[in-house]
C-alpha angles and dihedrals in degrees: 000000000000115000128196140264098256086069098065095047106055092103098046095054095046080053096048114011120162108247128247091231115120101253123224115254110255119212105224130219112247103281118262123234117280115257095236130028115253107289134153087306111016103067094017140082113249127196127202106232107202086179080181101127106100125166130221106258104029094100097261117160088223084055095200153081097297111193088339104088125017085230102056096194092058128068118255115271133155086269085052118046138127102180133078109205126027131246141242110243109171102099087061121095092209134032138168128252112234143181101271117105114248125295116261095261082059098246117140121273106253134157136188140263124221089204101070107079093222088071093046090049090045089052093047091045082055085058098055099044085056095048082242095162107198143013121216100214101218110221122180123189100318097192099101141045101318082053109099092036088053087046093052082041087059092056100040078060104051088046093048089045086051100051098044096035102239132133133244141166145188116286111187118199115198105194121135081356097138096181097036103132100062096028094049085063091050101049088051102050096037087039142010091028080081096072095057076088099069118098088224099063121114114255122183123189079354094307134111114254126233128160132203118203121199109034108136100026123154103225149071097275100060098039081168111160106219089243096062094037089059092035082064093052108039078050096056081047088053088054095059097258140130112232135203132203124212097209137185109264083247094065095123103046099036092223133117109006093002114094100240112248102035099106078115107054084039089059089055100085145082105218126025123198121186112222101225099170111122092020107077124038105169148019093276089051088039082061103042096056085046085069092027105047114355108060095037084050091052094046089047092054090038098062088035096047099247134153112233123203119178128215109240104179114181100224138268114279098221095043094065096229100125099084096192092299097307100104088053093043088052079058104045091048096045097054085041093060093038079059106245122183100214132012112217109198130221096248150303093221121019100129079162095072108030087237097117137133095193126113100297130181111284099202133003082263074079101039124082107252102236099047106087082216110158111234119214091263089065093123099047096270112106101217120181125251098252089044100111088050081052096053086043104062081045098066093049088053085064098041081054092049087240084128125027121256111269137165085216108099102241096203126084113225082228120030092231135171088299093059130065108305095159105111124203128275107262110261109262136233102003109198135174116244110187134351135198136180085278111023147037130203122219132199128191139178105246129256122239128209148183090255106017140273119275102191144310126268103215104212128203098206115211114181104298092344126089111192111193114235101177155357133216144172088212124067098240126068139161127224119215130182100065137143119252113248096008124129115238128180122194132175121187134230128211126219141185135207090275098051111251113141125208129235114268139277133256097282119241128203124187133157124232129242123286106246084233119104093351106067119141102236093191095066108129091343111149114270131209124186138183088234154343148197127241108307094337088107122158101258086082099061082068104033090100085244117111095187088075125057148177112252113185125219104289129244093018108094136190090077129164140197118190134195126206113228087199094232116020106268140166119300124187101139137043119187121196134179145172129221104292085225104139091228090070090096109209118283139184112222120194112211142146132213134239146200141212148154111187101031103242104068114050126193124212102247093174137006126246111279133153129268128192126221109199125177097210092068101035101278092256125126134186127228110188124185121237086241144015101272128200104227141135100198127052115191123180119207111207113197098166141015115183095195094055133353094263146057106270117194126156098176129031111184127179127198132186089216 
């Protein structure tokens, strides 16, 4: 089981910790020029993203109770738990029963699952309705057991960052990772380089980003010789990226929890970011980092041309440090005034901790009664459950210059009648776009709002009863799932970064199609390619989820991809799409089509020809034969692509009529 980073760092703190004492205010020099233009992490909030919570029974590779309970093979109770503070679960379509017994509102005990791509969108919808601009993916050493589940996470995250428009990028952790020097390398180049593809993936000065946190660390767990440490870096450089280093806060001094020597390896790279979790705990600590660490840090990266992003973390719950925001505003204004050029929050999602800005119980009516677990409103102040998001976006407001710079905590633990209470305008002229036997595509004009519109709740509507079935930042979406030749009806409901959600929309109702006679014969077929990149393989242009995809080698067209019909059968109508994700931008793919029935010896069925993908009307095309055409196997040649150098396809779907 993986632990987490307070751990390692007890006895560097017991060594080193930042005093409680109130610290003098230090005037500081003009600030000096930042060592990079604003890209996706100098000028910008960034988050660190564990996504490590998974849920017996959600499909996960790892199959348990991952960083929920300290036992993964047995259901989170108050004997067997892992975390410190208890999540808000309500924005998740599904969640898992445990052990606890129920909250105090009397509702049942569930948690989430990173696994499922709902919760990572919903994260990442979180994000964007906070103008939080970037998430740092942690990834420790992925080569045993937690491996595959980290490598589908890194994909859920690239999908969720591409359809809410927001950036991310790689964070190793080295911890505990013994062969870390050579296989660090490895893991890069076979794996994670792929996603530097993605539209979606942090640069910074026109480099991928990646980040390694550890190196330098004066304990047990990050044995890391200079040498190798600085051979890793120098090597990610080589590779054309911008890397950033999480640090000990003594970085600079090389005492306490800093290896002695390192200055160097420190000064590699291109970003530092002091690690702060475990060392301040209130206002007066906050302060007394801000003269002790914060300003010397700034001046060091400053004369050596470093970007310099400093941790804000918003408190441990249990701890009782948040005190209602206070203690992460002090922070936020205090690296804001030192200079800095980028502001890393600890984290989104660290439950473990305590140390999370996602959605939290806001009072014990939201917590499980037996778990002793704190709510935000610890301290007397009711704060609501996005508060901390909320507090969030605002300090990058202020990081941006959108805001001045103020010691007052802008943000109001509730947003009340002195806050923004205008909802949005309803979204207008739903319509439906396209249907299947499982899924529906809707389209709507967009609302409008005082303060602007954050994203779009897509409703099924039962009787009385709405059941949401999606969220998304765009104003088109497309519901799965669904039974063939059954009647559905769905509205949809706006929202803004205060909450307030809009009235409805017009109500549409339409019926899927009947299984008969439009079956896709491709679900789930056996697939074959002439290539692939990373982990974009065939088997998922017939896996029914539009949200993965096949992606050839690029640059090297022709490229195919092939299903197996299983018996040679009647073809008329092929049917292809792309993720629906808004950020796909519309492309225009050339591609042929050819039959077979035994595998080895293929006929032309149609000649190349152009079809357009476009996201406004679902990014899907159809290619129909000129004729109904006995084959087994289907096979598409791409030979251009004027959005990106492959043939992209994320479902391949073949019809006998």
């Amino acid at each position: 089981m993986g632990v987490t980073r307070r751990v390692f760092l007890q006895a560097a703190i017991a060594a080193g910790a930042v005093g409680a004492m109130g610290a003098t205010e230090t005037v500081l020099a003009p600030r000096a020029s930042a060592a990079s233009a604003p890209g996706d992490v100098v000028g910008k909030i960034t988050v660190g993203y564990q996504g490590w919570f998974a849920c017996v029974g959600d499909g996960a590779p790892i199959n348990g109770w991952w960083h929920w309970s300290r036992d993964w093979g047995r259901t989170p109770s108050p004997a067997n738990s892992a975390i410190t503070c208890w999540p808000d679960v309500r924005d998740f379509t599904s969640t898992y029963q445990t052990s606890y017994a129920s909250l105090g509102n009397g509702l049942p005990a569930t948690l989430f699952s990173s696994y499922d791509q709902q919760t990572v969108n919903t994260h990442f919808l979180w994000m964007q309705q906070n103008a939080i601009d970037t998430a740092g993916l942690q990834r420790f050493n992925p080569n045993g057991g937690e491996g595959p589940t980290r490598d589908a996470m890194a994909t859920k995250v690239r999908s969720a960052a591409e359809s809410y428009g927001r950036k991310f990028y790689i964070m190793y952790d080295v911890t505990d990772w013994a062969n870390m020097q050579p296989e660090i390398k490895t893991d890069w180049t076979n794996k994670m380089s792929a996603h530097t593809a993605s539209p979606a993936y942090a640069r910074q000065n026109g480099k991928p980003v990646v980040c390694v946190w550890g190196f330098g660390y004066n304990d047990n767990h990050h044995p890391f010789s200079a040498d190798a440490c600085l051979d890793v870096i120098n090597w990610f450089k080589g590779q054309g990226c911008y890397v950033i280093g999480g640090v000990p806060r003594e970085w600079r001094t090389g005492v306490g929890g800093s290896r002695p020597d390192f200055l160097g390896v420190y000064h590699a790279f291109d970003m530092i970011s002091p690690w702060m979790v475990g060392a301040i705990g209130n206002v007066a600590e906050a302060d007394n980092a801000y003269a002790t660490y914060t300003v010397g840090d700034q001046a060091d990266c400053n004369a050596h041309g470093i970007d310099y992003q400093p941790c804000v973390l918003p408190g441990d719950v249990s701890g009782r440090q948040r005190a209602h925001g206070d203690f992460m505003w002090r922070q936020f204004y205090n690296v804001v005034r030192a200079g800095a050029q980028g502001i890393y929050i600890s984290m989104f999602d660290e439950y473990n901790e305590g140390n999370q800005i996602a959605k939290t119980a806001e009072t014990l009516d939201w917590v499980p009664t037996d778990s002793g677990f704190l709510a935000l409103d610890e301290d007397g102040t009711h704060c609501s459950s996005d508060y901390y998001l909320r507090l969030t976006g605002d300090g990058g407001r202020m990081l941006k210059g959108e805001i001045a710079l103020t010691a007052i905590r802008p943000t109001q633990p509730v947003v009340s009648a002195g806050g923004d209470t205008t909802p949005p305008s309803a979204p207008g002229a739903l319509a439906v776009t396209g249907h299947t036997g499982t899924s529906v595509t809707l389209a709507w004009n967009a609302s409008s709002d005082n303060t602007g519109v954050t994203g779009y709740r897509v409703l099924r509507v039962s009787g009385s009863t709405s059941t949401q079935v999606g969220t998304t930042g765009a104003t088109s979406f497309t519901v799965t799932g669904l039974d063939t030749s059954t009647t559905y009806t769905f509205d949809v409901v706006a929202l803004d970064a205060a909450g307030n959600a809009s009235q409805p929309s017009n109500q549409v109702t339409v019926t899927t199609d009947p299984p008969s006679g439009t079956t896709n014969l491709a679900l789930h077929r056996p697939t074959a390619e002439s290539s692939h990149t990373q982990v974009y393989a065939s088997g998922n242009a017939t896996d029914g989820d539009t949200n993965t995809y096949w992606e050839s080698a690029n640059n090297a067209f022709p490229q195919w991809v092939q299903v197996d019909l299983g018996a040679s059968t009647g073809v008329k109508r092929i049917v292809l799409n792309l993720p629906p994700a808004f950020v796909w931008a519309t492309r225009t793919q050339t591609l042929s089509v050819q039959g077979s029935t035994d595998g080895g010896s293929f006929a032309e069925l149609l000649a190349p020809a152009g079809y357009t993908f476009d996201p406004a009307t679902g990014n899907t095309a159809t290619v129909t034969l000129p004729s109904t055409v006995t084959t087994r196997y289907v096979r598409l040649t791409f030979t251009a692509n004027n959005g990106w150098p492959a043939g992209q396809v994320s479902e391949f779907q073949v019809y006998g009529a």
